[in-house]
TORZA-374332 format. One record per atom (N, C-alpha, C, O, CB): z, x, y; atom name; residue number from 0. Coordinates in nm, 2 decimals. Each point is the difference from the previous one (the first is absolute). Glycine has a CB too. Layout:
SITE_Z_X_Y_CA_NUM;
...
***
This chain:
SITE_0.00_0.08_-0.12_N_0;
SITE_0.00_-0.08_0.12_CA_0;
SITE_0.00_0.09_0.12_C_0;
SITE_0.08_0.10_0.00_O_0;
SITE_0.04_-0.29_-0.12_CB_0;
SITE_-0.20_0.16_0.23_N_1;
SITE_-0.04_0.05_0.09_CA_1;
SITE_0.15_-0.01_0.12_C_1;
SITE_0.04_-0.11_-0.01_O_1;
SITE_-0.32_0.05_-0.08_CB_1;
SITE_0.35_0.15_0.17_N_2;
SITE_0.06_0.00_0.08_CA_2;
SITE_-0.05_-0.01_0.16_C_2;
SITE_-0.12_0.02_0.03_O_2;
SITE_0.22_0.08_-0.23_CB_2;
SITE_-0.02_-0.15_0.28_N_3;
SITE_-0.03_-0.02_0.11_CA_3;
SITE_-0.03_0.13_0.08_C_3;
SITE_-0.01_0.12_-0.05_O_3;
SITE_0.13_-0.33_0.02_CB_3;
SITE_-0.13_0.17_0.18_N_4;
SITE_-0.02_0.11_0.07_CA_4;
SITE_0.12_0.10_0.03_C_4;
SITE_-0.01_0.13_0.02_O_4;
SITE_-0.18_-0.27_0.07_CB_4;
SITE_0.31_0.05_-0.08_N_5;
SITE_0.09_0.06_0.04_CA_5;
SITE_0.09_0.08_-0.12_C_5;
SITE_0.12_0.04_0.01_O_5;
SITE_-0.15_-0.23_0.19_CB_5;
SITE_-0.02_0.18_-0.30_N_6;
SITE_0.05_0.06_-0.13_CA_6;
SITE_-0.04_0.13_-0.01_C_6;
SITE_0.08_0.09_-0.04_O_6;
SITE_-0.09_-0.30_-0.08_CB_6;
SITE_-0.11_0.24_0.15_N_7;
SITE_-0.06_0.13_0.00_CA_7;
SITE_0.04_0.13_0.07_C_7;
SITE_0.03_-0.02_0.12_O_7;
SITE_-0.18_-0.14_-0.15_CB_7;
SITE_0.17_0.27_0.00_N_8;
SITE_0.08_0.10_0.06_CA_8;
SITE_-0.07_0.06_0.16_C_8;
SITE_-0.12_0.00_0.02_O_8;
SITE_0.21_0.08_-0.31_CB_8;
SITE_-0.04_-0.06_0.34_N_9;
SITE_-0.01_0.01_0.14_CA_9;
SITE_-0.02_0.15_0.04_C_9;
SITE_0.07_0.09_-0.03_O_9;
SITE_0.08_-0.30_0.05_CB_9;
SITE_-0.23_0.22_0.04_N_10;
SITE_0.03_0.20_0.07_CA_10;
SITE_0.09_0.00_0.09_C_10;
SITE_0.00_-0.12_0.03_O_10;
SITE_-0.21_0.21_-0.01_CB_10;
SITE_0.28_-0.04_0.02_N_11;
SITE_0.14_0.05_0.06_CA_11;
SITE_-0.09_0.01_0.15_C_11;
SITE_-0.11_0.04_-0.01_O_11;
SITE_0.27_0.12_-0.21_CB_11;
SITE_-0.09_-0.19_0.35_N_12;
SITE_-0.05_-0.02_0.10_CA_12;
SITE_-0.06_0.17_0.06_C_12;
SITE_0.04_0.10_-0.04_O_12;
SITE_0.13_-0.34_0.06_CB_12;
SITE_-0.25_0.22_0.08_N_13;
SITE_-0.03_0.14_0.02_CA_13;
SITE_0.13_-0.01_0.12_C_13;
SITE_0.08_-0.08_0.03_O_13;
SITE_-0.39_0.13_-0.11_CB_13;
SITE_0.26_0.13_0.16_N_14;
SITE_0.08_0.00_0.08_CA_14;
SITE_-0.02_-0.05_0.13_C_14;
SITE_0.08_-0.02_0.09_O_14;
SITE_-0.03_0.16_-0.23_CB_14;
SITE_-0.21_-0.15_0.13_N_15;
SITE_-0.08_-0.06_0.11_CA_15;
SITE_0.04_-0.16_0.03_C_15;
SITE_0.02_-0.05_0.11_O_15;
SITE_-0.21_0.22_-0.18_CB_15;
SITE_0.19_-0.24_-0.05_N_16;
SITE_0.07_-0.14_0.03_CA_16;
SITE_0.15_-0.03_0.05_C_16;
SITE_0.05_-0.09_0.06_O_16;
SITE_-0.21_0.06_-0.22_CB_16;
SITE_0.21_0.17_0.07_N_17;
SITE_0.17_-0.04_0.00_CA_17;
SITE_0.03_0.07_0.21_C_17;
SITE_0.11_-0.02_0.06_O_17;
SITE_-0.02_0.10_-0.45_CB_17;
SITE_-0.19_-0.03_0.44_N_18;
SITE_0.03_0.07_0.15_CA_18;
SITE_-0.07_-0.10_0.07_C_18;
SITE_0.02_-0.02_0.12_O_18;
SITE_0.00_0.28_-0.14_CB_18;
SITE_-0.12_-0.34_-0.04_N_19;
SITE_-0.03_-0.10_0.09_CA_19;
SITE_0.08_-0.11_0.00_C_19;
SITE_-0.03_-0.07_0.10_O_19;
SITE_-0.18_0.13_-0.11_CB_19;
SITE_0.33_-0.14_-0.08_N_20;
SITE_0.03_-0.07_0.00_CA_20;
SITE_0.13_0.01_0.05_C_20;
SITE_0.06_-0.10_0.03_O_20;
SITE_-0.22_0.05_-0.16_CB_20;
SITE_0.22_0.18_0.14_N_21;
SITE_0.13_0.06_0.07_CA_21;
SITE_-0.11_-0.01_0.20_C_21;
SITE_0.06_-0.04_0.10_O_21;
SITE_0.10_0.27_-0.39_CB_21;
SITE_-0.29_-0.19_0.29_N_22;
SITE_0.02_-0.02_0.19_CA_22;
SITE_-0.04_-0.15_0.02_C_22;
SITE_0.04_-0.06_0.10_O_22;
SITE_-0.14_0.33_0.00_CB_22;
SITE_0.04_-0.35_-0.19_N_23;
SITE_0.03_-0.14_0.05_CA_23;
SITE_0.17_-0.01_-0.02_C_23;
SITE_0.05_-0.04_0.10_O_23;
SITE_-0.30_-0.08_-0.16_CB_23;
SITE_0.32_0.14_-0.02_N_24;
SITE_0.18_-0.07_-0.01_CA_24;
SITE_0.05_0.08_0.13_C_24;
SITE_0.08_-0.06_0.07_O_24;
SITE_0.00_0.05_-0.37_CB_24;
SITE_-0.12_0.16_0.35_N_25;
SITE_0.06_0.01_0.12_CA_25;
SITE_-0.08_-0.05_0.14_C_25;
SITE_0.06_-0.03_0.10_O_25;
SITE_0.05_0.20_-0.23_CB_25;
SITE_-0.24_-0.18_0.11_N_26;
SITE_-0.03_-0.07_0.13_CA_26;
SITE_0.05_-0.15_-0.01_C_26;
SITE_-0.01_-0.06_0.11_O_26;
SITE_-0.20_0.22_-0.06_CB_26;
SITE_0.26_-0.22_-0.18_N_27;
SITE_0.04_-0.18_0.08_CA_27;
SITE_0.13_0.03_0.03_C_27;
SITE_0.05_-0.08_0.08_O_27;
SITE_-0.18_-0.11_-0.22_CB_27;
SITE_0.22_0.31_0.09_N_28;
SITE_0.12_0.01_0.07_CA_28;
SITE_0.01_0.04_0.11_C_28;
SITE_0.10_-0.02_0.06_O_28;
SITE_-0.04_0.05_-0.21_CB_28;
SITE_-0.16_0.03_0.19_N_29;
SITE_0.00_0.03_0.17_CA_29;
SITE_-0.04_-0.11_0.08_C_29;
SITE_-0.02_-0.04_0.12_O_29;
SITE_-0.05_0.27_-0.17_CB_29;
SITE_0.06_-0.25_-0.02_N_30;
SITE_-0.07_-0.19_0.10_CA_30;
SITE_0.05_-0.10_0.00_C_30;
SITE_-0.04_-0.09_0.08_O_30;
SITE_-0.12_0.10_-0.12_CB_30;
SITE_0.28_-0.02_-0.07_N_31;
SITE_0.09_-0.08_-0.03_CA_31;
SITE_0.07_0.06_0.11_C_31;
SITE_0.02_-0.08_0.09_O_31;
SITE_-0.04_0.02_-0.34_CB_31;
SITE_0.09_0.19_0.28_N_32;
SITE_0.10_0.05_0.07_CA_32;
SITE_-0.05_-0.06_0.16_C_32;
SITE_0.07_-0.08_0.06_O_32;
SITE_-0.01_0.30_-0.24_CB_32;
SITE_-0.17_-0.18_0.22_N_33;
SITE_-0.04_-0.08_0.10_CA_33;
SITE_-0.03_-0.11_0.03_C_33;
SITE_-0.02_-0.03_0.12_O_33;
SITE_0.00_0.17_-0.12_CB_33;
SITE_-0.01_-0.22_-0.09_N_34;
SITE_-0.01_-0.16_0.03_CA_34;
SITE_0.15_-0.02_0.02_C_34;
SITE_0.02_-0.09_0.08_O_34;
SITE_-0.24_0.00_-0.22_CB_34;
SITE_0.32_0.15_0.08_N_35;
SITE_0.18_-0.06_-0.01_CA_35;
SITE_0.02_0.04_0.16_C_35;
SITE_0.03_-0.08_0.09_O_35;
SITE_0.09_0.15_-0.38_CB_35;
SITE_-0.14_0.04_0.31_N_36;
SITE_0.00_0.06_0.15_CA_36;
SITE_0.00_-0.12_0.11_C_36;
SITE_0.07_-0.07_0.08_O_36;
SITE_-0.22_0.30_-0.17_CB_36;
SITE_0.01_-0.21_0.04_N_37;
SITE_-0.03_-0.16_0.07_CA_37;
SITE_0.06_-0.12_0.05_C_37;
SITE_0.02_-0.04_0.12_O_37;
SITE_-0.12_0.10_-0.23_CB_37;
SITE_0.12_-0.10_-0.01_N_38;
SITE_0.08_-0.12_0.02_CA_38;
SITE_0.15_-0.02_0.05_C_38;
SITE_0.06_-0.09_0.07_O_38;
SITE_-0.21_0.05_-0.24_CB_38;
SITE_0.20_0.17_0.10_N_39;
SITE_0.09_0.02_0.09_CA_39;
SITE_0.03_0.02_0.19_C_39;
SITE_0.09_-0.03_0.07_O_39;
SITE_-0.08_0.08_-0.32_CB_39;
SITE_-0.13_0.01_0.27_N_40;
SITE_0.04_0.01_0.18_CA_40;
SITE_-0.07_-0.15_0.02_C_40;
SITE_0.02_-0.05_0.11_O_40;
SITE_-0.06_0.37_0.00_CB_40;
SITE_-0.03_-0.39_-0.19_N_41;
SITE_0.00_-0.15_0.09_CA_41;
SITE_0.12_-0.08_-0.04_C_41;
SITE_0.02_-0.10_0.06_O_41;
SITE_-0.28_0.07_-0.06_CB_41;
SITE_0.31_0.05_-0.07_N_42;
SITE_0.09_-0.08_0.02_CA_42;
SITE_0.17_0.06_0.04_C_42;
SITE_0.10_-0.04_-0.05_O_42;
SITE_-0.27_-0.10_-0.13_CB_42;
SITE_0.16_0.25_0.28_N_43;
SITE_0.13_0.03_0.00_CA_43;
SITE_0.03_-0.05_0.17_C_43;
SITE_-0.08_0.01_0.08_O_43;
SITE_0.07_0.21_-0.30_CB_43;
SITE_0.14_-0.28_0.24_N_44;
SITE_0.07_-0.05_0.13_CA_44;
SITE_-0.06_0.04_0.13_C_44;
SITE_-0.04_0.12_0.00_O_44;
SITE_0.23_-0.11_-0.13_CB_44;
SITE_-0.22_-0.07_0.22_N_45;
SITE_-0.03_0.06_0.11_CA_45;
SITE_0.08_0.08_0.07_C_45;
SITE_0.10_-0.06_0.03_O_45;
SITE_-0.21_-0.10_-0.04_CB_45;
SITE_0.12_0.31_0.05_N_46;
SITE_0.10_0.06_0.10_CA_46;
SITE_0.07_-0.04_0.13_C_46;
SITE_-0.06_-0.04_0.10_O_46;
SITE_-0.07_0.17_-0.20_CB_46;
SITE_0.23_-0.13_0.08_N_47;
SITE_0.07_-0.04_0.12_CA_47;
SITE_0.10_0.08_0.00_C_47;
SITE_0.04_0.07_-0.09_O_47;
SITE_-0.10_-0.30_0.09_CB_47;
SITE_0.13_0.24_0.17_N_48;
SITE_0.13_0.10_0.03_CA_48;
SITE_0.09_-0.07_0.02_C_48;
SITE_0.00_-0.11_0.06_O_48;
SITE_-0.09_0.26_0.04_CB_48;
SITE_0.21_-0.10_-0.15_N_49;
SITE_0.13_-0.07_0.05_CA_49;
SITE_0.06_0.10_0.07_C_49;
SITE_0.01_0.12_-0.03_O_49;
SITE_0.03_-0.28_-0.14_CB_49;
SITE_0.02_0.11_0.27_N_50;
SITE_0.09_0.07_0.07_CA_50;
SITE_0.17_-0.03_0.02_C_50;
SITE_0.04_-0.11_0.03_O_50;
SITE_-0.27_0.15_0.06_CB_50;
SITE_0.29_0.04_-0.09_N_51;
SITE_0.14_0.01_0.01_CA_51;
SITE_0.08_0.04_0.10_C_51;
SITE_-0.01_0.12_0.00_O_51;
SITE_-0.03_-0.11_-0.17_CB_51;
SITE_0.14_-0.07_0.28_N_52;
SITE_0.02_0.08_0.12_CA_52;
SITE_0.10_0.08_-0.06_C_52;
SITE_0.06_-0.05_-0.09_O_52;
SITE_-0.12_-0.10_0.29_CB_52;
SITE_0.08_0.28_-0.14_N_53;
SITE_0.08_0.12_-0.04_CA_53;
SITE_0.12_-0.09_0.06_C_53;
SITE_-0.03_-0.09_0.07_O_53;
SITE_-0.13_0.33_-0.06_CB_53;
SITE_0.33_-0.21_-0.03_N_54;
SITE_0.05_0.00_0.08_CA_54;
SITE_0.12_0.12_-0.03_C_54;
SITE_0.12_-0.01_0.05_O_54;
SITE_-0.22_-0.24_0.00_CB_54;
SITE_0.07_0.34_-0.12_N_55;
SITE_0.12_0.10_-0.01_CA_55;
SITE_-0.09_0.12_0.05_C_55;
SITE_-0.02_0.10_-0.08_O_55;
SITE_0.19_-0.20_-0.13_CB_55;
SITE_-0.21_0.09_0.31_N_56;
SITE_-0.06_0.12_0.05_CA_56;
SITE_0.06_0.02_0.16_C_56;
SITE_0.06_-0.09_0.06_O_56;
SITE_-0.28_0.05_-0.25_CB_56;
SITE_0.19_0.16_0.25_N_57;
SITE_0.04_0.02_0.14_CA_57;
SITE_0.15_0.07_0.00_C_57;
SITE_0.06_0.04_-0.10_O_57;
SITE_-0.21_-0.27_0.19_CB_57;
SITE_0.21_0.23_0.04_N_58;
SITE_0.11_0.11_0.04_CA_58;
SITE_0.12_-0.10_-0.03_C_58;
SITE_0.12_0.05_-0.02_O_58;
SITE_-0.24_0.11_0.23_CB_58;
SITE_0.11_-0.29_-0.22_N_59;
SITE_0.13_-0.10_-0.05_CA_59;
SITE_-0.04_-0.01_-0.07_C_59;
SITE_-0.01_-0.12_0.00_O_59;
SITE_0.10_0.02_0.12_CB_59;
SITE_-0.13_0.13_-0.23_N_60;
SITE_-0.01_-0.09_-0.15_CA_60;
SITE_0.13_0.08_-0.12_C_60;
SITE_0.05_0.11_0.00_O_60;
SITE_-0.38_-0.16_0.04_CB_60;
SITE_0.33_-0.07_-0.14_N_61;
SITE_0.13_0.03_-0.06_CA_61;
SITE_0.03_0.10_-0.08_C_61;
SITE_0.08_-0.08_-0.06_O_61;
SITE_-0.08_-0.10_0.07_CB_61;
SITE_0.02_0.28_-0.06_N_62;
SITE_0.01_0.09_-0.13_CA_62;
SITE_-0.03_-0.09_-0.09_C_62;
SITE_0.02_-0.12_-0.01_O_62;
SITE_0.13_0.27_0.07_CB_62;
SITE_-0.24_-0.02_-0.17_N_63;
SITE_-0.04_-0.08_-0.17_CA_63;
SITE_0.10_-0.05_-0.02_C_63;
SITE_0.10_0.08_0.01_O_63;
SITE_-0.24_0.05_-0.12_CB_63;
SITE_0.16_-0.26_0.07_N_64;
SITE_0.08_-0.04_-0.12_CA_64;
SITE_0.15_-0.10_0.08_C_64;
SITE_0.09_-0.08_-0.03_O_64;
SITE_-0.19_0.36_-0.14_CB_64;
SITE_0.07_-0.24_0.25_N_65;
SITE_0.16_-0.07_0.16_CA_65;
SITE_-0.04_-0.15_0.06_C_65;
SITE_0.05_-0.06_0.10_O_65;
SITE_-0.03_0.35_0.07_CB_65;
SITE_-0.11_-0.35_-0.25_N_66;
SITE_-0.05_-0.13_0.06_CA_66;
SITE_0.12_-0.09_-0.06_C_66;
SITE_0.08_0.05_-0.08_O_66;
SITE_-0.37_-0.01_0.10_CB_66;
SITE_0.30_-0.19_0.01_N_67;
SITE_0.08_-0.07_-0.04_CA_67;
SITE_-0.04_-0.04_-0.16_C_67;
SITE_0.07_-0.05_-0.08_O_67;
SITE_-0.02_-0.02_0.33_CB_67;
SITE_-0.16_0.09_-0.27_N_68;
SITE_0.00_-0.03_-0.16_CA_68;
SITE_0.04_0.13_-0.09_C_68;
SITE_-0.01_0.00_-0.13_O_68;
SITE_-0.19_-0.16_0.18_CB_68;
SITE_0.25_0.27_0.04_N_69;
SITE_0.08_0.12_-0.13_CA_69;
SITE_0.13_-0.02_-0.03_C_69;
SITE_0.08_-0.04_0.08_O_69;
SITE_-0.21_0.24_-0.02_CB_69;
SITE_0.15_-0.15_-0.20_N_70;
SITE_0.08_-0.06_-0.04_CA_70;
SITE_0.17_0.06_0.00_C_70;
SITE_0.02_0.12_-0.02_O_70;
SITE_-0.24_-0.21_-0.10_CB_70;
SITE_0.31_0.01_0.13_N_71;
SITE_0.12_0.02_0.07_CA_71;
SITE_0.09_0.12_-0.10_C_71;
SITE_0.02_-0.02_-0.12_O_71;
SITE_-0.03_-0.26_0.24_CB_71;
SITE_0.05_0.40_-0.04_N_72;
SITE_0.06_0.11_-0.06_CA_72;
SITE_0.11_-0.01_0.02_C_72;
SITE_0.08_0.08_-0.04_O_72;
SITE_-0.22_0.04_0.04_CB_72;
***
């Protein structure tokens, strides 16, 4: 009885196939890395500043640590 195609013994890949199929797996990883790139700077928050007024700064301001929230020695 006759066997199929896939029964039949196979030649072992060359090396020419086995280096072409390694620069397609790295060029879709490189493209994968940059499509992710991608999507990530569209969808990330818009920039914005916050600001904070100083107030322990200048020639009256309190020593580290001497404000009413340090704690009682």
């Amino acid at each position: 009885m006759a066997r199929g195609g896939f029964a039949r013994r196979r030649r072992p890949m060359s090396m020419k196939t086995i280096a072409i199929i390694a620069g397609v797996v790295i060029v879709a990883l490189v493209g994968l890395v940059f499509w992710a790139a991608g999507q990530a700077d569209g969808r990330k928050p818009a920039q914005t500043e916050i600001t904070v007024p100083a107030t322990n700064i200048g020639p009256n301001a309190p020593a580290p640590g001497a404000g009413e929230n340090a704690p009682a020695q």
